[in-house]
C-alpha positions in Angstrom: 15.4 -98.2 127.0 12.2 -97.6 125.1 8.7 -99.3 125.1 9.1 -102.5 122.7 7.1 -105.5 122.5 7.9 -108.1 125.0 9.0 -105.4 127.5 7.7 -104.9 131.2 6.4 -101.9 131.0 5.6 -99.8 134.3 3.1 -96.5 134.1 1.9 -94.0 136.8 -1.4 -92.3 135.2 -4.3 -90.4 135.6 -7.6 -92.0 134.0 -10.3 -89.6 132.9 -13.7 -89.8 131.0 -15.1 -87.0 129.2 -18.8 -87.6 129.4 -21.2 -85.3 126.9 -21.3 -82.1 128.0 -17.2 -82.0 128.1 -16.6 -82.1 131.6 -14.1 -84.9 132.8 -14.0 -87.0 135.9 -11.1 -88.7 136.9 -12.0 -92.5 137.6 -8.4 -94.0 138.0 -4.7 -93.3 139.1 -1.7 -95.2 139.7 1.0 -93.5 141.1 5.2 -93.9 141.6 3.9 -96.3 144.6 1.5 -98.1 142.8 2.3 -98.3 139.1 0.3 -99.9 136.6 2.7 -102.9 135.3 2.1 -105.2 132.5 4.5 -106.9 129.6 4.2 -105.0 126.3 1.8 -106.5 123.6 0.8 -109.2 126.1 -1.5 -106.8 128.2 -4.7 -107.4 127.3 -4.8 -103.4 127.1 -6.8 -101.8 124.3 -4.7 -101.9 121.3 -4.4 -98.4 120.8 -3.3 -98.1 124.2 -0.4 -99.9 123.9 0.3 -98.1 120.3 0.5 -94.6 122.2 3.1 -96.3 124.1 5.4 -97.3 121.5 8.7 -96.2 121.3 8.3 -93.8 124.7 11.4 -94.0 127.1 12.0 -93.9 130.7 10.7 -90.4 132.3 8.7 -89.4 129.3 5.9 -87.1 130.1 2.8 -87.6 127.4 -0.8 -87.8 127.3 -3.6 -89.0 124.7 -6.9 -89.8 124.7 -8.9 -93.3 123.0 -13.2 -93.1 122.4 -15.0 -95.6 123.1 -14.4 -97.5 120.4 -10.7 -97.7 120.4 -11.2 -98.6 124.2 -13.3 -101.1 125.6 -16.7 -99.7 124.2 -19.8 -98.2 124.8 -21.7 -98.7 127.6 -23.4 -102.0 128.2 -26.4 -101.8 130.2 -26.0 -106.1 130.6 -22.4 -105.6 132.6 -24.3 -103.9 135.1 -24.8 -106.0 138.5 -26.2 -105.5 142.1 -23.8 -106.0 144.9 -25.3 -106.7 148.2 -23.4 -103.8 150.6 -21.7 -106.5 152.1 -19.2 -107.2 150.2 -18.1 -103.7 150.5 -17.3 -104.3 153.9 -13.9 -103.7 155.5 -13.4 -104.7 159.0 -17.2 -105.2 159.5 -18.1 -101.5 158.0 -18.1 -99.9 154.8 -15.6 -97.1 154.6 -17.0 -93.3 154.5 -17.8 -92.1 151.0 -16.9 -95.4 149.4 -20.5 -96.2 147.7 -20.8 -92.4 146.9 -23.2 -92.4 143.5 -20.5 -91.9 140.9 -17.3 -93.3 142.8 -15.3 -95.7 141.0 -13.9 -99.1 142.5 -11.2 -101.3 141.9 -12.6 -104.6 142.0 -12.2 -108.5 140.9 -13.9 -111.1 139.0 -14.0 -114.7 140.6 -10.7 -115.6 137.8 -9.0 -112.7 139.8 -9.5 -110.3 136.8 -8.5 -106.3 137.9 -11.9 -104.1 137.1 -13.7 -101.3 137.5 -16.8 -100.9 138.8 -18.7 -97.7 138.8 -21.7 -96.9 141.7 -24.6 -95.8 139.7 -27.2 -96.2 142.9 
């Protein structure tokens, strides 16, 4: 069965940014036990995203890269926010390593919206 719109679509992936200098940091990964799952065209996904998908089939192996543009832009210095530490807090402590400068983490909006944020300090 291939990738079609209207289809449930379900991805294991590495996500990587390339900053200036070339170099590439992996920021996300879904794996066989936690797949990234969404319907086909309904995503919300950049569309180029889903366009690299297209017509793929169960098992396929691939790879390909979107800028800025074709993702969800360049970086906007008014999506940044301060967190108190708090609300990093799991079982009354934040993990080791978890607010490393750099690290990414999966987050949520108050509408339940799945996001990334990045620790810059």
């Amino acid at each position: 069965m291939k990738i079609e719109k209207n289809r449930v679509v379900t991805l294991s992936y590495e996500l990587r940014i390339q900053n200036e200098n070339g170099e590439q940091t992996l920021v996300e990964t879904a794996n066989t036990e936690n797949p990234m799952v969404f319907i086909y065209g309904m995503s919300g996904l950049p569309d180029q995203f889903e366009e690299n998908l297209d017509g793929k089939s169960a098992g396929d192996d691939f790879d390909f890269k979107l800028d800025s543009n074709a993702g969800y832009g360049e970086f906007d210095q008014n999506a940044v926010v301060e967190l108190p530490m708090s609300v990093f807090e799991v079982e009354g402590g934040i993990p080791e390593n978890m607010l490393e400068v750099g690290n990414f983490i999966p987050m949520a909006d108050s509408e339940g919206n799945q996001l990334q944020g990045r620790v810059l300090n």
